[in-house]
N, C-alpha and C positions, 0 to 999 in steps of 0.2 A: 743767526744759527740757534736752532734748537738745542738744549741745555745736553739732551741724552741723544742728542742726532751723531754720536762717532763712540757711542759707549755701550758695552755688550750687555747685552738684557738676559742674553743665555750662555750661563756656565755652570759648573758645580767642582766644590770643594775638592783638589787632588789626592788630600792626605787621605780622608775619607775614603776618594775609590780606592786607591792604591791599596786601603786595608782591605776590602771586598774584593778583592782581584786576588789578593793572597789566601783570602778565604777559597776562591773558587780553583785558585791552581792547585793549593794543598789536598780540598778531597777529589780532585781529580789523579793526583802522585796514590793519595791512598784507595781508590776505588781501581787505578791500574795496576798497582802491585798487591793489594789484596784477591783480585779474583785472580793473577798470574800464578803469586806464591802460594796462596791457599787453599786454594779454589781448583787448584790445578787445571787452569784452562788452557786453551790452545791458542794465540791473535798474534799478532804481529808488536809485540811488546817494546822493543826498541824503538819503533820509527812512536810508539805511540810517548814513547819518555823524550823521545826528542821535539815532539810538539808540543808540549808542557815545556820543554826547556824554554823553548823560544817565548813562550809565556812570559818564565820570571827574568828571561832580557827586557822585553817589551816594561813588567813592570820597575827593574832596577834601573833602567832610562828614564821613566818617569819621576823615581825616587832620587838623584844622583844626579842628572844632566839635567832636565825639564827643570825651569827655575822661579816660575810664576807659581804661584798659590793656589790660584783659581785655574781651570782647566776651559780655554773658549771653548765655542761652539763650533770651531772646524777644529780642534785639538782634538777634542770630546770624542767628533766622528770619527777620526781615523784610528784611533784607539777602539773604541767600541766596534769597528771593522774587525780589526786584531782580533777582539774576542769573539764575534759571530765565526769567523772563518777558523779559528785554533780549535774551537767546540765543533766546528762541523768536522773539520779533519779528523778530532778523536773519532766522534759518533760514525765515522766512515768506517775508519777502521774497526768497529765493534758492534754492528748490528745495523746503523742507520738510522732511519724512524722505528723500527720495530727495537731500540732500545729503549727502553723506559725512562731514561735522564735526558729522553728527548727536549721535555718540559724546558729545561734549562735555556735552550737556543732559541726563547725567548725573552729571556731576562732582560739582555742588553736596549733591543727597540721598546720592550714594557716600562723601564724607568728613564729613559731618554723622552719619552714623551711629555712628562711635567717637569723638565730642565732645560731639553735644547728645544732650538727651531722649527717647526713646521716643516720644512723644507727637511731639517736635518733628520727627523723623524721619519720623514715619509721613503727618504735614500734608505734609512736602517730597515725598514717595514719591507720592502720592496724587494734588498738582500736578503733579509732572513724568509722572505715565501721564498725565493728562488734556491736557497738552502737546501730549507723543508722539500723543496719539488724534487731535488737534486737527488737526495738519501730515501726517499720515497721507490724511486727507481736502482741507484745505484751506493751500493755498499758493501761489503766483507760480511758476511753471515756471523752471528752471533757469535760466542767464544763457547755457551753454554748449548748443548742440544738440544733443538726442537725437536726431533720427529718424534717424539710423543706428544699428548695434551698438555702444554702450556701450564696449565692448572695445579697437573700434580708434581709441576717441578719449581719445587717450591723459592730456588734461588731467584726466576724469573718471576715467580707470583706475589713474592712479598718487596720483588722490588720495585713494586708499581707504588703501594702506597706510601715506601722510602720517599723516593723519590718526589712525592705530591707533597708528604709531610716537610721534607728538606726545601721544596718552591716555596712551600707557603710563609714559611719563616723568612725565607731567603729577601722575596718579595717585599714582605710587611719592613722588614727592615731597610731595604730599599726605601717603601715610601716615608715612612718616621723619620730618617737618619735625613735625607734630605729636605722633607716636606720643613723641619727643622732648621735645619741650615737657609733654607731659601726665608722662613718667611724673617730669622735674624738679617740677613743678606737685605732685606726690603726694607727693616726696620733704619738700617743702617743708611740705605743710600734716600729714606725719607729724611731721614735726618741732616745727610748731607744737600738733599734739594729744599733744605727750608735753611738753611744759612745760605745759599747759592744767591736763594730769591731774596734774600735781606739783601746782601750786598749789591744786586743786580737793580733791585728797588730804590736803593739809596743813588747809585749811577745814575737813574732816570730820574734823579730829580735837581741835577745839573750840580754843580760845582759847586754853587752860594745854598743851595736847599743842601746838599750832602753834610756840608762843614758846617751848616745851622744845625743839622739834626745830631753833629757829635758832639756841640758845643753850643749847648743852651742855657743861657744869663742865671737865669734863680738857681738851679742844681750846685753851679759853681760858684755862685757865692754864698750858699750852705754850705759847701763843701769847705772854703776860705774859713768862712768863721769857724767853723769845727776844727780845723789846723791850727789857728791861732790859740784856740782853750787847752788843745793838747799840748801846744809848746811848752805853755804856761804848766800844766800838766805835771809834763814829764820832762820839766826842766834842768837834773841833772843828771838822766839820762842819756848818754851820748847814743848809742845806737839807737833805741826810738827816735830820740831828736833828729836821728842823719834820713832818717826813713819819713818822717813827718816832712820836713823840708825839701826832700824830693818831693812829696806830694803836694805839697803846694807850688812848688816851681812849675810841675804839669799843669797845676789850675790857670796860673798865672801866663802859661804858654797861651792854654787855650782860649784865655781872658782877650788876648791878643788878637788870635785869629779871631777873636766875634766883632773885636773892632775892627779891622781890615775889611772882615766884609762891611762891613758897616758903610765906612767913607766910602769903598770900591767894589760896590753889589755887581760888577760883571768879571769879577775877579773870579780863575778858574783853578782848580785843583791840575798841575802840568802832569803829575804823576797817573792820575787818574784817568785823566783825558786828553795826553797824546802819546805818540807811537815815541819807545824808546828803543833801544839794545838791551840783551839782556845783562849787559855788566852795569848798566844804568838801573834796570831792573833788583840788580842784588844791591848796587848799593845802597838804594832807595829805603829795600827791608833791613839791610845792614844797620842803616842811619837811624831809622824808629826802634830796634831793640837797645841801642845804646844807649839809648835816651832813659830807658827803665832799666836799664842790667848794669850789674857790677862787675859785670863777665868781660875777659877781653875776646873780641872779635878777630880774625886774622882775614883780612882777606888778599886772596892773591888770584893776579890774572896775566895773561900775558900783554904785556903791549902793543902788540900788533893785535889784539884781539879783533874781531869780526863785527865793525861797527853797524850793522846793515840793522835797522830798528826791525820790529818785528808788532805786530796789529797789536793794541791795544787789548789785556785781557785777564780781567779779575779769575778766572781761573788760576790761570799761572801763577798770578800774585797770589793769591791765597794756599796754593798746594805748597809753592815755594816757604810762606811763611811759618806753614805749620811744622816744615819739617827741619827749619833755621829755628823758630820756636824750641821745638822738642829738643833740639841739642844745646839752646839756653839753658830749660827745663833740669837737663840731666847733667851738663859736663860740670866740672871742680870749678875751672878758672877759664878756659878758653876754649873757645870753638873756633874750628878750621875750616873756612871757606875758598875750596880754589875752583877757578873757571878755566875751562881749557878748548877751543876753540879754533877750526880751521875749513877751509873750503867744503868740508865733505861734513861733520860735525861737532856739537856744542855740547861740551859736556861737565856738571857741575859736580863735586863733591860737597859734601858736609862731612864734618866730624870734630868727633869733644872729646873731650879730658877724662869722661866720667867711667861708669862702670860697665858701659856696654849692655847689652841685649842680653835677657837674661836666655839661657843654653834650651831652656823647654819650650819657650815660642819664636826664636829666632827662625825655625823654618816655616813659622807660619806671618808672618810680618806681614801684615797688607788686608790680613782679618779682620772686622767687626769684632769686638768682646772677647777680648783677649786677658786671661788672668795667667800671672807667672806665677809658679808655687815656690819659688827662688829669690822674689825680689828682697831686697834688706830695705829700701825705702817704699814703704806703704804708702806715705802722704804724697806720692809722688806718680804713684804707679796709679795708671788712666784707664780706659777698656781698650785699648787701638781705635779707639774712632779716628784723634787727630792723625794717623797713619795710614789707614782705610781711607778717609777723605782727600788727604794728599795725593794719598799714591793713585789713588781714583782720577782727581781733577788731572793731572798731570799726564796720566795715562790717556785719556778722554782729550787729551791736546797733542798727542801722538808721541809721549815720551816715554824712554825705557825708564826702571826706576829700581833699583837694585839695593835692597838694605842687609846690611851683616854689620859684626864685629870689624873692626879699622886691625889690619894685618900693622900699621906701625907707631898705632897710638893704643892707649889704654880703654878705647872708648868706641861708639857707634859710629858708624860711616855709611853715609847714602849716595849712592850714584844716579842722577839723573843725567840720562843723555838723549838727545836728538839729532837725527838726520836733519841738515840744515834745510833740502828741500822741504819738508815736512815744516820744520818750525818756522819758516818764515812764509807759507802760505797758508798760516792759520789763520 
C-alpha cells in the first residue's frame, strides 16, 4: 500500500472558511437592510432575510456540530453548494445578472479550484454557469428604477465599481489566506512522510539489520564510559545520580540486544514483524514508555476484549505512540489508558493528570504549528506536529480521532475509534 493511497490530498482549514462565510452573510444582512431601510426600495425583503438566515444555520453547524478541523473534499462541496445556491436565491430576488454583486457567484468555484479536486471543481464550475444561465433569463426586477439611463442613477452606477472593488479584495484574500495555509499544510505532511520513510526503511531491513541500526557497539560504549565519569562526577547527588543510572541501565539493555543478535543473527523483532491485537498493540507501547518514565501508566481493558489480530502496521504504532507520548509528556503523575471493544467497534482512550489543552487551540487540535498564548509551561509546549502526525497516520488507517479536555480528570483526553470492519482489513 501506498503511504497516501487512503489520505485526503484536498481540503482546506474550517475556522478559516467559517470566518469568510460570516464575512459574506454579514454584508449581505447589511447590503439588504441598507437599500430596504434607506434606500427606500421596494423587493421582497423577508423571504430575502430568511435566506441569509439559513446561511448562518449552515454556518453555526459548521461551527458547533462539524467536529474535524479540516473540512474534505466532499464536505467542502456541499457547503460551497450552500453558498452558490443562497447567493443565487438573493440575486433572484434583486435583479439577477443585471445586479452588480453578480461578481460574487463566482467566489465559491474561483478558490475551490487551488484546494479541492478536479472533479470537485469541475461539479461547482458547471453549477454556477447553470446559475449564471438561470438569472440571465429569470429574476424579480431590480429594487432600484431603470427606465431611465443607468448612468445617471447614480445608486446603480457607483455600484458597479463597489462591488469589483469588494471581489478584488475579497478574492486576494482568498488566495493568501489559503495559498498559506496549504503550503504549511505541505510543509507538515513532508515532514510527516520523511519520518514514515525512516521507519518503513528501517522495517525493510529485517529484524537483525533494524535492532543493529538502533544499537550500534562504539556509540554505546562512549556512551558507558561517559556515565561512569559522571557518576564519579556527581557523586553526592542523588537526583542526577538516579537519572545517570537509568541511563546506563538503557545502554546496558541495549548492550544486550547486540549480543542476542550476535549468537542468534535470525533472530526477529515479534512486535514488528507479526500480526498482533491491538490490546497486544498498547501494551507493547505501554511497556517501552515505562521503561523511560517515572509516570504511572493505568491501563485498562476488558477481558473478553476482541482478540482477532489485526495486519501488521507502523502506522498505527507510531500515531498511537505519539499521542501515549504526549500525555507522558504533559500529565503530573499518571496517565490513563482504557480500550473498549466489541463486535461492531474498537475504541481507545488516553488521558493524564496534567493541565489539559490550553482553551485557544483546543478547537484547532489536529493543526500543523500550533502556538498557545496561554500555555504556563514553554519548555514543554511543541508546534502540534506530534498531534498533526498522529491524528493523520491514524486517520489514513480509517480511525476516528477526537481530542478535548477529559470531562472527569484534570487533564487531555483522545478518543480514537474504529469500526472493526475497517480496522481489521487494514
Amino acid at each position: 500500500m501506498k503511504f497516501f493511497e487512503t489520505s485526503k490530498y484536498h481540503s482546506f482549514k474550517k475556522s478559516t472558511y467559517i470566518s469568510l462565510r460570516w464575512i459574506g452573510i454579514i454584508g449581505q444582512l447589511v447590503a439588504v437592510n441598507f437599500v430596504y431601510f434607506f434606500i427606500n426600495s421596494s423587493f421582497d425583503f423577508v423571504t430575502s432575510n430568511i435566506i441569509i438566515f439559513f446561511g448562518i444555520l449552515s454556518n453555526l453547524y459548521l461551527t458547533f456540530i462539524y467536529q474535524k478541523t479540516q473540512l474534505s473534499d466532499r464536505s467542502a462541496f456541499v457547503f460551497l453548494v450552500i453558498d452558490i445556491l443562497q447567493l443565487g436565491a438573493l440575486l433572484y430576488l434583486s435583479g439577477g445578472i443585471t445586479n452588480p454583486f453578480i461578481i460574487f457567484i463566482l467566489i465559491p468555484s474561483v478558490f475551490s479550484s487551488s484546494n479541492l479536486s478536479f472533479k470537485t471543481n469541475t461539479l461547482l464550475v458547471i453549477l454556477t454557469t447553470i446559475m449564471i444561465l438561470f438569472l440571465t433569463f429569470m429574476y424579480e426586477n431590480l429594487p432600484i428604477n431603470l427606465n431611465s439611463d443607468f448612468h445617471n442613477n447614480h445608486y446603480f452606477y457607483y455600484s458597479i465599481p463597489t462591488s469589483l472593488i469588494i471581489a478584488l479584495f475579497f478574492l486576494n484574500y482568498f488566495a493568501m489566506t489559503f495559498g498559506t495555509q496549504s503550503r504549511l499544510r505541505k510543509e507538515a505532511l513532508g515532514k510527516m512522510e520523511e519520518v514514515m520513510a525512516k521507519e518503513h526503511e528501517l522495517l525493510s531491513l529485517g529484524g537483525q539489520a533494524a535492532a543493529a541500526a538502533h544499537s550500534l557497539g562504539t556509540p554505546l560504549s562512549t556512551i558507558t564510559i561517559i556515565t561512569h565519569d559522571l557518576l564519579k562526577q556527581f557523586k553526592g547527588n542523588k537526583e542526577i545520580k538516579k537519572d545517570i543510572e537509568l541511563l546506563n541501565s538503557q545502554v546496558e539493555r541495549c548492550n544486550e540486544i547486540l549480543k542476542r543478535l550476535t549468537l542468534n543473527p535470525i533472530e526477529e523483532d515479534e512486535f514488528i514483524d507479526k500480526d498482533i491485537s491491538i490490546r497486544h498493540y498498547l501494551h507493547e507501547i505501554i511497556s517501552s514508555f515505562k521503561e523511560i518514565s517515572k509516570k504511572k501508566f493505568i491501563f485498562n481493558f476488558d477481558q473478553d476484549s476482541n482478540p482477532k489480530k489485526i495486519t501488521k502496521s507502523i502506522e498505527i504504532v507510531y500515531g498511537l505512540r505519539n499521542f501515549i507520548g504526549n500525555a507522558n509528556k504533559f500529565a503530573k503523575s499518571t496517565i490513563f489508558i482504557n480500550l473498549k471493544t466489541d463486535s461492531e467497534t474498537t475504541e481507545i482512550t488516553v488521558e493524564d493528570d496534567g493541565a489539559g489543552y490550553p482553551r485557544d487551540i483546543i478547537s484547532k487540535i489536529g493543526e500543523p504549528y500550533l502556538k498557545s498564548n496561554f500555555s504556563k509551561d514553554k519548555s514543554k509546549e511543541g508546534l502540534g506536529l506530534g498531534l498533526f502526525i498522529g491524528k493523520t497516520l491514524l486517520e489514513k488507517n480509517f480511525a476516528s480521532v477526537n481530542c478535548r479536555n477529559s470531562r472527569t480528570r484534570s487533564g487531555a483526553e483522545v478518543n480514537i475509534a474504529w469500526k472493526n470492519k475497517e480496522l481489521f482489513n487494514i
